[in-house]
N, C-alpha and C positions, 0 to 999 in steps of 0.2 A: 344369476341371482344378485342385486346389489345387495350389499353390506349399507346399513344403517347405522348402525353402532358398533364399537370398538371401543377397548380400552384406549389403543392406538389413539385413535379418533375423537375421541372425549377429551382426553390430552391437550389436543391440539387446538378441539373447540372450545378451549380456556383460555386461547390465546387470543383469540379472534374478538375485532372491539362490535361494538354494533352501529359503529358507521362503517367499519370493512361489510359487515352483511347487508348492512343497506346498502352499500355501492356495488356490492355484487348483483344484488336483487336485478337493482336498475338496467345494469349491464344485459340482466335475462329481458328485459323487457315487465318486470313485474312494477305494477305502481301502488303508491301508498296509498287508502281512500277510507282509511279512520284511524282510530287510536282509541284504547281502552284506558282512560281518562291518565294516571301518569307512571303507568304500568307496562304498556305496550303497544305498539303498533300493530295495523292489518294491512296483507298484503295479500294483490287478487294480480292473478296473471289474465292476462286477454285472451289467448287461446282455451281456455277450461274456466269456467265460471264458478266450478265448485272448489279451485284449487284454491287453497286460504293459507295464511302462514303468521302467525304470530311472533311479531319479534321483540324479546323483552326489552325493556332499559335496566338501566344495572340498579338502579335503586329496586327492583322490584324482589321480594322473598327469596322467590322460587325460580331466581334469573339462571342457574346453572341449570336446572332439570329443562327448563321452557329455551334455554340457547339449542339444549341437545336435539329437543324437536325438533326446531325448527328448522337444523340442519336435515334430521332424517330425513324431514318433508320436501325439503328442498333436493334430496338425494333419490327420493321415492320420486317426484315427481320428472327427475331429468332422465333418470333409469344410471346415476351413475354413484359410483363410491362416496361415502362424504370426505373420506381424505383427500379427494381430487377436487368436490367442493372446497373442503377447507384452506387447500392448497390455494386454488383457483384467486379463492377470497382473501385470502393475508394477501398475495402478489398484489392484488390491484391500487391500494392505496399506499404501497409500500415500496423499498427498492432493491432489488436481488442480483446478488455479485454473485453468478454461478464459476467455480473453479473447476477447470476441467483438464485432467495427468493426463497425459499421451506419453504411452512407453509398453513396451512386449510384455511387462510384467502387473500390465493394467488393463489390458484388452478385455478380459473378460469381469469389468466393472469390479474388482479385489484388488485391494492394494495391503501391502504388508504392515503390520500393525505399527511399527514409528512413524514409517513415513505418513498413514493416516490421522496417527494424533500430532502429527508435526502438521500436519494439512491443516483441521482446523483449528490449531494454535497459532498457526503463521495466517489464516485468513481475518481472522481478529485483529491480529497487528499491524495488518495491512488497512483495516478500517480504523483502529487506534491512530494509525501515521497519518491517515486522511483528516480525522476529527481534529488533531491537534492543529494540523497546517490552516484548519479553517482559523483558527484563533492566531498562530504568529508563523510566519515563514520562517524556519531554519534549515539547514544541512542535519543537522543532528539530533533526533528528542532527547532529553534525560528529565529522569524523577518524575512527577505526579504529575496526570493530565489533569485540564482543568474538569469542574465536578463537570458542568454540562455534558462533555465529552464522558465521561465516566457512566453519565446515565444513557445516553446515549448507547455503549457498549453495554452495558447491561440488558438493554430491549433487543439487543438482535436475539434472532432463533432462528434454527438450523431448519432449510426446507428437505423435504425425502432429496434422497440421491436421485442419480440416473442413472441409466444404463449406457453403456459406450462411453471408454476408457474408467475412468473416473472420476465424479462429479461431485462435489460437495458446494450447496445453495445457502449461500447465507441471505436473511433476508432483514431488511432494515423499516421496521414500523417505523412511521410519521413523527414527527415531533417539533417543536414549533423552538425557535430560535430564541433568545429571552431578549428582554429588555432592547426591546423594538415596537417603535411608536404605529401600533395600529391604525391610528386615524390618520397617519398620513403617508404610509406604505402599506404592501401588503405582505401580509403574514408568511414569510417561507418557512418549513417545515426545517428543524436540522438535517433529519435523512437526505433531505435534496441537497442542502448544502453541503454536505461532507461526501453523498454524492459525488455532485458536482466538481468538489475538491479531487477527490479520485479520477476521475475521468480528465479533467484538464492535468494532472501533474503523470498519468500514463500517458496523453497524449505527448506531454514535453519532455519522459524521456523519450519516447520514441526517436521525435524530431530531433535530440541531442543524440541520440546511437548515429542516427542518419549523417548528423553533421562529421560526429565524431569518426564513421569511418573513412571520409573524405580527407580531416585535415590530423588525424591523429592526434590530438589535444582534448583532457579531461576536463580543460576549461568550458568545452562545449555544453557540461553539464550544471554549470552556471547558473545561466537563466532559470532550469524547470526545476531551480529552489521556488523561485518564484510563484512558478504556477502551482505548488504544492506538493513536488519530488525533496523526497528526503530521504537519508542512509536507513531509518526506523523500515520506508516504503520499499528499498531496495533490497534489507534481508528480509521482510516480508515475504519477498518476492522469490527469493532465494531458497525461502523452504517449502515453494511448492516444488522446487526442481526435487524432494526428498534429500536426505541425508546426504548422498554422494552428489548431489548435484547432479543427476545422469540423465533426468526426465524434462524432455520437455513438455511447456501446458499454455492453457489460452484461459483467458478469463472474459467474462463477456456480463455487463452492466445493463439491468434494464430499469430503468428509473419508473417511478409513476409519472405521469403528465402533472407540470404545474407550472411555474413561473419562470421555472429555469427549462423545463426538459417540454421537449413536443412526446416523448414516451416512443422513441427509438433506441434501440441495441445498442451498443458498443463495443465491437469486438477487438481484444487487444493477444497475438500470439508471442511467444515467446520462443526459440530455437534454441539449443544448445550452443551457438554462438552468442546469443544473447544473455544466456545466463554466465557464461565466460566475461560477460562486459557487465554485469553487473554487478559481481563480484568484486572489480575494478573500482564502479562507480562507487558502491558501498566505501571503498577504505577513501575513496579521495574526499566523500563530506565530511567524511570521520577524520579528517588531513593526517591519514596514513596510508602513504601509498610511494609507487615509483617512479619516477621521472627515468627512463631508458636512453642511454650512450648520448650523456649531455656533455656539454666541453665547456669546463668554468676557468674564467679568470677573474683573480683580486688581489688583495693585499694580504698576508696573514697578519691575524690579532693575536692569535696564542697558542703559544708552544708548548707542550706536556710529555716528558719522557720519565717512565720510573725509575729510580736507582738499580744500576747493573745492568739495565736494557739500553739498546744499539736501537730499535727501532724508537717511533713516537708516534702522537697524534697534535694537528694541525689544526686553527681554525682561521678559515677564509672567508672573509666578505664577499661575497658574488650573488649577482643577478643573476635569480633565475623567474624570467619574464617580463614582470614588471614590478617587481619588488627584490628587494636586498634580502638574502640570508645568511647568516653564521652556518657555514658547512663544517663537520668535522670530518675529517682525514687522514685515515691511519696510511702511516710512510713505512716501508724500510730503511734501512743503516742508512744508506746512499742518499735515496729522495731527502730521509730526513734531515742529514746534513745540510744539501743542498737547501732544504726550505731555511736552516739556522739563519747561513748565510745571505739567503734574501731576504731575511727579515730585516737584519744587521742592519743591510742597506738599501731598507727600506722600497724592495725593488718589488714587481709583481711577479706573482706566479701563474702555472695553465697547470690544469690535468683535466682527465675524461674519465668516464665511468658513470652505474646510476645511481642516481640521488634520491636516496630516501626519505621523504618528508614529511614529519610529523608535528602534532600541533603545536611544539615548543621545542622543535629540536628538529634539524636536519643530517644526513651523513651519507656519503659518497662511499656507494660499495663498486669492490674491484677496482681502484683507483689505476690509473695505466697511463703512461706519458705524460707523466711530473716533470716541469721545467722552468726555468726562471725566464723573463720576459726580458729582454735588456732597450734599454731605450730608444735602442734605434729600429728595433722590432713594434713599437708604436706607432711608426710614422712610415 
């Protein structure tokens, strides 16, 4: 028996514009061959000469009871669901980021209730990180995105799940980019663009994971600021692993065909190794993070011990890469002595250990083999 109508379904056919239903028609093979002066279209399939379908326009009255038909009809007439119609028809002029959990405790298409409102609360913000990067490359977002962006987030709606592990479809209606000269480009759609934005900035971390396990430097992730990788896109990313981090998942992108996309997949997985490194990546655009068993030398600039205390804290000028930074350095009795005296005289110092880096402030944890440099150990 097809289902016709549903609440369900009704729902849904609210969402649907009437150029998604004309582009679906076309898709079946139905053509347009009149119109009810500025009320609605007629539409006649080739195979059944009495098959007719009236599609309203939104100025017309009775446009919500006359969309519902048109769907049954077109549900009566395929022998199929209209949610699978309705389905069918938001995808096509649209673009859907389907999220999909792999994990023993997803197999059977259930996920436990945080980790699912953590799902579709982290897939938003993974299209909020995308919108935003269309408008300015950073490492980090903060405060209010721009409004476009804003409305943009507003038109997504959640396509049905799937079945096999766990699937959550976000789907992104069309939307036209502003203040962009029609007469002498053409019109791209925001959805593509921010799209587009997501697909190039998971492309460049990948190509930085690649790099990064080659030469071990967070610097790798550098660039795919560029292409539109940010720390906003990286916890995104973060809470589809759920709460513990424990799940891995793939997310897979199908655009509509337009000026940017030929309307090919995208598949992008993530392994339990990977979510370990993007954990990583997250704190180093956030420039908090760790530099591991580094060996600095410099000068010290300033020395700080409290009243009644043997130990101190140090701060060293030293490169770490290609920039200078103020390290702080906590010594015991001994080191600290030692560094008084190199300061005295003006001499340099070494130690090892790693160096915590944050945005206005560095410091060396587990300091190990504090020593003074003497001058002939330069040459």
């Amino acid at each position: 028996m097809v289902v016709t109508d549903t609440n369900s379904a009704v729902r849904r056919g609210l969402r649907i514009s009437v150029d998604q239903l004309h582009a679906y028609l076309q898709s079946k093979q139905w053509h347009q061959d009149g119109k009810i002066r500025s009320v609605a279209t007629i539409w006649h399939h080739p195979e059944d000469e009495d098959a007719e379908i009236l599609v309203p326009w939104p100025s017309a009255k009775d446009y919500l009871p006359r969309m519902r038909q048109a769907l049954s009809l077109v549900a009566t007439f395929e022998g199929r669901h209209v949610v699978d119609i309705i389905r069918d028809a938001l995808r096509l002029l649209s673009n859907v980021i389907s999220v999909r959990v792999i994990h023993d405790d997803t197999s059977d298409g259930t996920i436990p209730i945080n980790d699912g409102v953590l799902l579709i609360a982290k897939a938003r913000e993974l299209l909020s990180a995308a919108a935003q990067s269309v408008y300015a490359k950073r490492r980090q977002f903060t405060g209010n995105a721009p409004n476009e962006a804003k409305a943009y987030l507003d038109a997504l709606v959640l396509g049905q799940t799937e079945i096999g592990s766990y699937v959550v479809n976000v789907i992104a209606p069309g939307r036209s980019l502003p203040n962009m000269d029609v007469g002498t480009a053409e019109v791209v759609p925001l959805a593509q663009a921010v799209t587009l934005n997501l697909v190039t900035g998971l492309e460049a971390l990948e190509r930085a994971s690649e790099t990064y396990e080659k030469v071990g430097d967070l610097k790798a992730f550098d660039a795919a600021v560029l292409a539109g990788a940010s720390a906003n896109m990286c916890d995104a990313l973060l809470g589809f692993s759920g709460e513990r981090h424990q799940r891995e998942f793939e997310i897979v992108i199908t655009a509509s065909s337009g000026p940017m996309f030929e309307g090919e997949s995208r598949r992008f997985a993530f392994s339990s190794r990977d979510v370990e490194l993007l954990e990583k990546v997250s704190d180093y655009y956030k420039d908090d993070y760790v530099l591991p068993q580094r060996r600095l030398t410099g000068y010290i600039t300033k020395l700080s011990r409290a009243k009644g205390e043997t130990s101190g804290t140090i701060v060293v000028d030293s490169m770490l890469g290609d920039a200078e930074r103020k390290i702080r350095i906590e010594l015991n009795r001994d080191d600290y002595h030692m560094a008084v005296l190199a300061h005295d005289n003006a001499k340099m110092v070494r130690v090892q250990g790693d160096v915590h880096i944050q945005s206005k402030s560095a410091r060396l944890l587990n300091p190990a083999n504090f020593g003074v440099i003497e001058n002939e150990d330069l040459f």
